[in-house]
C-alpha positions as CSV (number, residue, x, y, z in Angstrom):
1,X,233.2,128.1,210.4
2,X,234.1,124.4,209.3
3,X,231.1,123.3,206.9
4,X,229.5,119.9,206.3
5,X,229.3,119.2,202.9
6,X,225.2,119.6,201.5
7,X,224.0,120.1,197.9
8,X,221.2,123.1,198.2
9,X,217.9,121.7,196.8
10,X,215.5,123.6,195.0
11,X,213.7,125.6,198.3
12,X,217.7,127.4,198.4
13,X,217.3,128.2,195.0
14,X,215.1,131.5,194.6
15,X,218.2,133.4,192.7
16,X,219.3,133.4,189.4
17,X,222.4,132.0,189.2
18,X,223.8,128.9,191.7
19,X,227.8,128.5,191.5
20,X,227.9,124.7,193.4
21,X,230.7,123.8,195.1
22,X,232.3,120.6,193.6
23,X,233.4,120.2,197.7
24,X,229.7,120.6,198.7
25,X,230.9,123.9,200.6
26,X,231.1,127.7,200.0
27,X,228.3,127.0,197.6
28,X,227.4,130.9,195.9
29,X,224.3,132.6,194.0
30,X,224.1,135.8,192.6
31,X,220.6,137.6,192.0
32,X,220.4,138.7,188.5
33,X,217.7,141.2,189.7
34,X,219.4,142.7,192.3
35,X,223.6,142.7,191.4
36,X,224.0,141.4,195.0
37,X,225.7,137.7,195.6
38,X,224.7,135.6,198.1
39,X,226.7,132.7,200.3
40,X,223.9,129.8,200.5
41,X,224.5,127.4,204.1
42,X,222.7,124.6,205.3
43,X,220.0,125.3,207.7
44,X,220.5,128.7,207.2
45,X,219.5,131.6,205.0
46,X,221.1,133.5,202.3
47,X,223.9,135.3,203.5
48,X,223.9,138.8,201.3
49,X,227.9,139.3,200.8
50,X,230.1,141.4,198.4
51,X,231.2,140.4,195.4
52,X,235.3,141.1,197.3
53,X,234.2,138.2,199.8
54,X,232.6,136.2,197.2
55,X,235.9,136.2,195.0
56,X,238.0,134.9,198.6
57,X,235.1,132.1,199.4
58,X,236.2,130.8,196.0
59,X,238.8,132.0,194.1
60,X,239.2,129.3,191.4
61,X,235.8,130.7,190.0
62,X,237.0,134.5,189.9
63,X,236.4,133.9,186.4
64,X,232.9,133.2,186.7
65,X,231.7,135.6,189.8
66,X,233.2,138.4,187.2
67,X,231.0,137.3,183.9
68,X,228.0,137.2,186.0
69,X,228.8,140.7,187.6
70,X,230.2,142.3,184.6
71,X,227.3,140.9,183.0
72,X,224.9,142.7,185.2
73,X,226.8,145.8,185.1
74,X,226.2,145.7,181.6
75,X,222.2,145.4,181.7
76,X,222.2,148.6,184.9
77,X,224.9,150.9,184.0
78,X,222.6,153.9,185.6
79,X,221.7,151.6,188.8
80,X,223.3,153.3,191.9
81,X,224.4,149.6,192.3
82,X,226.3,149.2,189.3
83,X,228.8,151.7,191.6
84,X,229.0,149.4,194.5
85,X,229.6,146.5,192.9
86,X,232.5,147.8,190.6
87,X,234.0,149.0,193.8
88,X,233.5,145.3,195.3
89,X,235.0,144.0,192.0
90,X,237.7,146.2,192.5
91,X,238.7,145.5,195.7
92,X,238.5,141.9,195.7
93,X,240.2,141.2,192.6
94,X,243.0,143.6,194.1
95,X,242.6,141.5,197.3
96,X,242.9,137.8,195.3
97,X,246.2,138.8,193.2
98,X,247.9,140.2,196.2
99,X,247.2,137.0,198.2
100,X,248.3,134.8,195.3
101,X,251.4,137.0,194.7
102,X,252.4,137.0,198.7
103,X,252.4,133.2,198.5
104,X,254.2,132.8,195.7
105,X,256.8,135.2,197.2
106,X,256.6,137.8,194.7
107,X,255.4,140.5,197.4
108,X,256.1,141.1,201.4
């Protein structure tokens, strides 16, 4: 879905952590509360998505969607989504270096 560019206002802000899209697009939060990202769109509402999809909306901040997870993992080791979400991690960092390495021509 092609996006107009927006910057999210304060009304889109109910989470704990806003990653902004310098491109005004694929803007991100994650819920400090809950271990659960979140894809904010205009006009719309949150979208709930994995932390896998949230590392392919934008991987040149891979660096940051993992601090804020790894940091939540941290604070819930016991929460039964503290499972989920290193399974998410897994899979989309797995997902991210493939992608890089197939178009860099490293991997078929």
């Amino acid at each position: 879905m092609q996006e107009t560019p927006w910057i999210p206002n304060p009304a889109h802000l109910p989470f704990s952590v806003i990653l902004f899209s310098p491109a005004g697009v694929r803007h991100l939060a994650f819920d400090m509360d809950t271990g659960h990202f979140y894809r904010l769109l205009q006009n719309f509402q949150p979208e709930k998505i994995t932390a896998a999809e949230a590392m392919g909306l934008r991987p040149a901040d891979i660096d940051q969607i993992l601090q804020y997870a790894l940091f939540w993992l941290v604070r819930h080791p016991d929460c039964d989504r503290a499972h989920e979400l290193i399974d998410e991690l897994k899979t989309g960092a797995k997902s991210t270096v493939l992608q890089f390495a197939h178009l860099a021509g490293v991997v078929e």
